[in-house]
N, C-alpha and C positions, 0 to 999 in steps of 0.2 A: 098847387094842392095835389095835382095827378103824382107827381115826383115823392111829394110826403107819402102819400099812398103808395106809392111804389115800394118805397123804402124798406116804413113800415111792415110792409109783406116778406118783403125780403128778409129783414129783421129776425122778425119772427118765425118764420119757415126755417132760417138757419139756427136760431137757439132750437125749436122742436127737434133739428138733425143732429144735433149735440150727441155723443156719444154721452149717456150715464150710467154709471158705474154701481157694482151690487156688494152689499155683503153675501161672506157665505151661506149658502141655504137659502140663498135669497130672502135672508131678516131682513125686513123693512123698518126706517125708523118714522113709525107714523102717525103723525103728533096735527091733530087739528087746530084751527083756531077756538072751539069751545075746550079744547084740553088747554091749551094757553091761558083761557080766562079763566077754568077751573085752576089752574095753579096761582095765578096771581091774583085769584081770592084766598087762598089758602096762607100764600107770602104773608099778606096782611093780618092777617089772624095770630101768625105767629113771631115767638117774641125769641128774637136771637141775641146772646152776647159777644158782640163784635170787635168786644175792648180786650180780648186774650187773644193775641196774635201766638203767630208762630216765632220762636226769637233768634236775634243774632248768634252766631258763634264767635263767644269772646279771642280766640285766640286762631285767626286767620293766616293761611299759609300762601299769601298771594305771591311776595317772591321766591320762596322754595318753588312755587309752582312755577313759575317763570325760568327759573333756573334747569329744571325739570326736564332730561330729554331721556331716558333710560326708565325711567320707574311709571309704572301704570296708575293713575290716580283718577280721582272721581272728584268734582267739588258742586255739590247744589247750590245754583242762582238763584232757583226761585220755580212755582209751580210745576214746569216742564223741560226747562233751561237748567242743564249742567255741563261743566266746563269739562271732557272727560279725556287723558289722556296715555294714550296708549301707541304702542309701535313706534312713539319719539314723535307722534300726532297731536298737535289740539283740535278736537270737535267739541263743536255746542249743538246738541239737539234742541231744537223746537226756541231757538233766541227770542226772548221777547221781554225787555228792559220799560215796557211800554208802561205810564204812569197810569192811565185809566183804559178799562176794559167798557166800550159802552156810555152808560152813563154812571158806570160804578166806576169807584177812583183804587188804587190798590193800596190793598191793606199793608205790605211789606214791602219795606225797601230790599231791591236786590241783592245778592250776597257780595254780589262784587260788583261795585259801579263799572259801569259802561266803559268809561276814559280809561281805569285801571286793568282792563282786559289788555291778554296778550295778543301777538297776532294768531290769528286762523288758519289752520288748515284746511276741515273741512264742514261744511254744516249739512245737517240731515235736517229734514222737515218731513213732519208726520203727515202733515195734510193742512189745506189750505182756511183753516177757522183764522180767524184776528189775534186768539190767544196763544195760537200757539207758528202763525208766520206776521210776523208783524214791517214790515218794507222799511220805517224808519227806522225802524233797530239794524238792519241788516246794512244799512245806506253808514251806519257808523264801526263798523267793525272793522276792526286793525288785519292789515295782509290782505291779502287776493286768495281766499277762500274757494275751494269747490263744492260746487251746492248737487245736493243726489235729493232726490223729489221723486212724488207719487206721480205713476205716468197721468197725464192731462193737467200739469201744472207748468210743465218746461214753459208753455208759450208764453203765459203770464210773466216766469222770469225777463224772458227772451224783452218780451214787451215793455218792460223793466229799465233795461239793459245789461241784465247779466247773462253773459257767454257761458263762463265755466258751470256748465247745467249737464248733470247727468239725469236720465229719467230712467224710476224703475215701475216692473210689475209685480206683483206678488208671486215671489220667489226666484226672483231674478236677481243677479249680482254684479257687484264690480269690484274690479283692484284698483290702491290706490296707495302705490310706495310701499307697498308688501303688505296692507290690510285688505282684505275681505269684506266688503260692507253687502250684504244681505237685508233684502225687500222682504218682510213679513206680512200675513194676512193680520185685520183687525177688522173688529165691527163698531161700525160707525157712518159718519156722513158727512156733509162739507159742503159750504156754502160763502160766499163771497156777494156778493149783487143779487137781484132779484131774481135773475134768471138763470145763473148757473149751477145750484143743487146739484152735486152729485157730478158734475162734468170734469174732475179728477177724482183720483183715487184717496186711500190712506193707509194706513200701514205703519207697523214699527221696523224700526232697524236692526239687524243683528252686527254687531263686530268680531267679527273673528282675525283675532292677534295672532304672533307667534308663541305668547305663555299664555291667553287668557281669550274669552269668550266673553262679549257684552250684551246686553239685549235691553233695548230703548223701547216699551213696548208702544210709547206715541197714546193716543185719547181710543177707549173703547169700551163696548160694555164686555161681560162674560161671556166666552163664545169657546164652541166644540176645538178652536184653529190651537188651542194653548197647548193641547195634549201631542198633534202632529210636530208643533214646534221643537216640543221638548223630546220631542225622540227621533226628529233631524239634527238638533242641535247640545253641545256639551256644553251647556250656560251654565256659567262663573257667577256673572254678577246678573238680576234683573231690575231694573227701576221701574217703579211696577204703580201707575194713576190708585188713588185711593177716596179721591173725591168728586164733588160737583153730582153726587147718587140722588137726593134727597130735592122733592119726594121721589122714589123710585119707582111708582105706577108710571111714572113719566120717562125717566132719565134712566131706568134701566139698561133698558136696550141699547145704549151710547156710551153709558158714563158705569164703570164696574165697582160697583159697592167694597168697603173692606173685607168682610167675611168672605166675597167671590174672588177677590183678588190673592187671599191666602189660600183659596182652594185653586188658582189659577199655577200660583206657584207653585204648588206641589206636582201637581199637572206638569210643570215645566223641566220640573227637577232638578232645577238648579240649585246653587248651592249658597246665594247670598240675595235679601232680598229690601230693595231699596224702594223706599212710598216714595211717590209724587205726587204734582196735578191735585195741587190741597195748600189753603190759605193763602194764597198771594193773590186770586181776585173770585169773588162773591159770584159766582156762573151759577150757583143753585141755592139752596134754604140751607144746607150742611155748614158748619162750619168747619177750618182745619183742625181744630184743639178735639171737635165730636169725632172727626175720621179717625183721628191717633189713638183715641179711645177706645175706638168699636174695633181697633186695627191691634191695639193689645191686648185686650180682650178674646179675643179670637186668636191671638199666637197662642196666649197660657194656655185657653179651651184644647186646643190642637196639641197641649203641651211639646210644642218646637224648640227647640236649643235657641236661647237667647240670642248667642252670637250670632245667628244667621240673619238676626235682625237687625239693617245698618239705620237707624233713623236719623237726620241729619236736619243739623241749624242752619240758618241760613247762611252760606258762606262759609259750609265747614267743607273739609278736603279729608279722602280718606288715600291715603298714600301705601298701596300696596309694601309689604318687606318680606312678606313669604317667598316660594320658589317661583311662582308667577311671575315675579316684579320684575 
């Protein structure tokens, strides 16, 4: 019993030492358990159409993209996962092939089955939630990938058994075969077990190419960091969360509504702007079909040029042919 007791103190004393990790301004995301029950009485009350998914794209380029080592392309898998190539690189941000989120099951099948992926270069992960690093998906991916992570997640890997582990801070970089991959700030939070809240970071990814600039912005809510980014950086393309907001008294501060995400872009100044992190699994009351909505709605409002806006099926590829490519 003395040894339990020992343990136990030890235990615990060493999660208390845990370094944890802030956004900026030190935004807290501070969500009780009577805010819990006040949501999940509200869940109830309301009546969602769950049978208008997001749809496939009928005319998929899996082997052009296989073939693919010169031209810059982009292919949406699904919520946070896309297959994005550039510099003669495959990376997938945020891989997660996983059938159910929870005790929710997912509504879209992936753009690209699992088996059908090429092999990996390299994977970025925003941060440590189930939706968006999922360990079985990673355990089947084709090639010997190098994984770049928010700093306080390497050990997890490590514990894992993955070596090829780079660890970043916010705004810190690395090369890799002549890309540029850049640690951005994000507001948000991260949780795995009971007791480690916040004991890594999150953040999105920038790529900076030889023709083209990418920017993964990873899970976040609306935050002052979009406007520093955009005027360190000469963003091409952004894939930019658009759901999981609603209700928003809640999910605010984490999750960036559409209307914030089009005022985020602008903020960014970049020049092409791609939704994600919407319909492929039920994380809040929103649907994906209401984000699309509220998300074109708000480009006409803003009357923005069409083209700037990439909206993609599942398993579609946008294959760069400008001077970029």
């Amino acid at each position: 019993m003395i040894v339990v007791i020992i343990f136990l103190k030890e235990f615990i004393l060493g999660e208390l030492m845990k370094k944890r990790y802030e956004n900026l301004n030190q935004v807290g995301i501070n969500t009780s358990f009577r805010d819990m029950m006040k949501w999940s009485k509200e869940r109830r009350n309301k009546v969602k159409d769950l049978t208008v998914n997001i749809e496939q794209c009928p005319h998929k380029q899996v082997e052009k993209i296989a073939e693919n080592r010169s031209r810059t392309s982009y292919t949406w898998i699904g919520h946070s996962t896309f297959l994005i190539q550039i510099n003669g690189l495959n990376i997938l941000t945020d891989p997660v092939w996983a059938k159910r989120m929870g005790f929710q099951k997912r509504l879209t099948e992936p753009g690209i089955p699992l088996a059908d992926l090429l092999e990996i270069d390299v994977v970025v992960i925003s941060h440590g939630h189930y939706d968006h690093l999922d360990f079985p998906t990673l355990k089947k991916l084709k090639g010997n990938p190098h994984y770049f992570v928010p700093v306080g997640l390497k050990s997890l890997f490590l514990r894992k058994g993955y070596r090829n582990v780079t660890e970043l801070n916010w705004w810190e970089s690395a090369e890799f075969k002549g890309l540029t991959i850049h640690f951005v700030p994000a507001q948000h939070w991260t949780r795995r077990t009971l007791t480690d809240i916040n004991t890594s970071h999150w953040g999105g990814f920038v790529f900076q190419g030889s023709k083209e600039t990418m920017y993964f912005v990873g899970d976040t809510g609306y935050f002052p960091g979009f406007k520093e980014i955009g005027e360190r950086f000469a963003i091409d393309t952004v894939f930019m969360p658009i759901g999981a907001y609603e209700p928003e008294w809640f999910m605010s501060d984490s999750h960036i509504n559409p209307e914030d995400s089009v005022k985020a872009f602008l903020e960014l100044q970049a020049k092409t702007f791609v939704p994600m992190h919407y319909g492929a699994y039920r994380l809040a009351d929103d649907t994906g079909p209401e984000a699309l909505e509220r998300l074109y709605r708000e480009w006409e409002k803003r009357q923005l040029p069409e083209a700037q806006l990439r909206v993609l099926l599942l398993g579609e590829t946008v294959m760069q042919t400008g001077p970029n490519s």
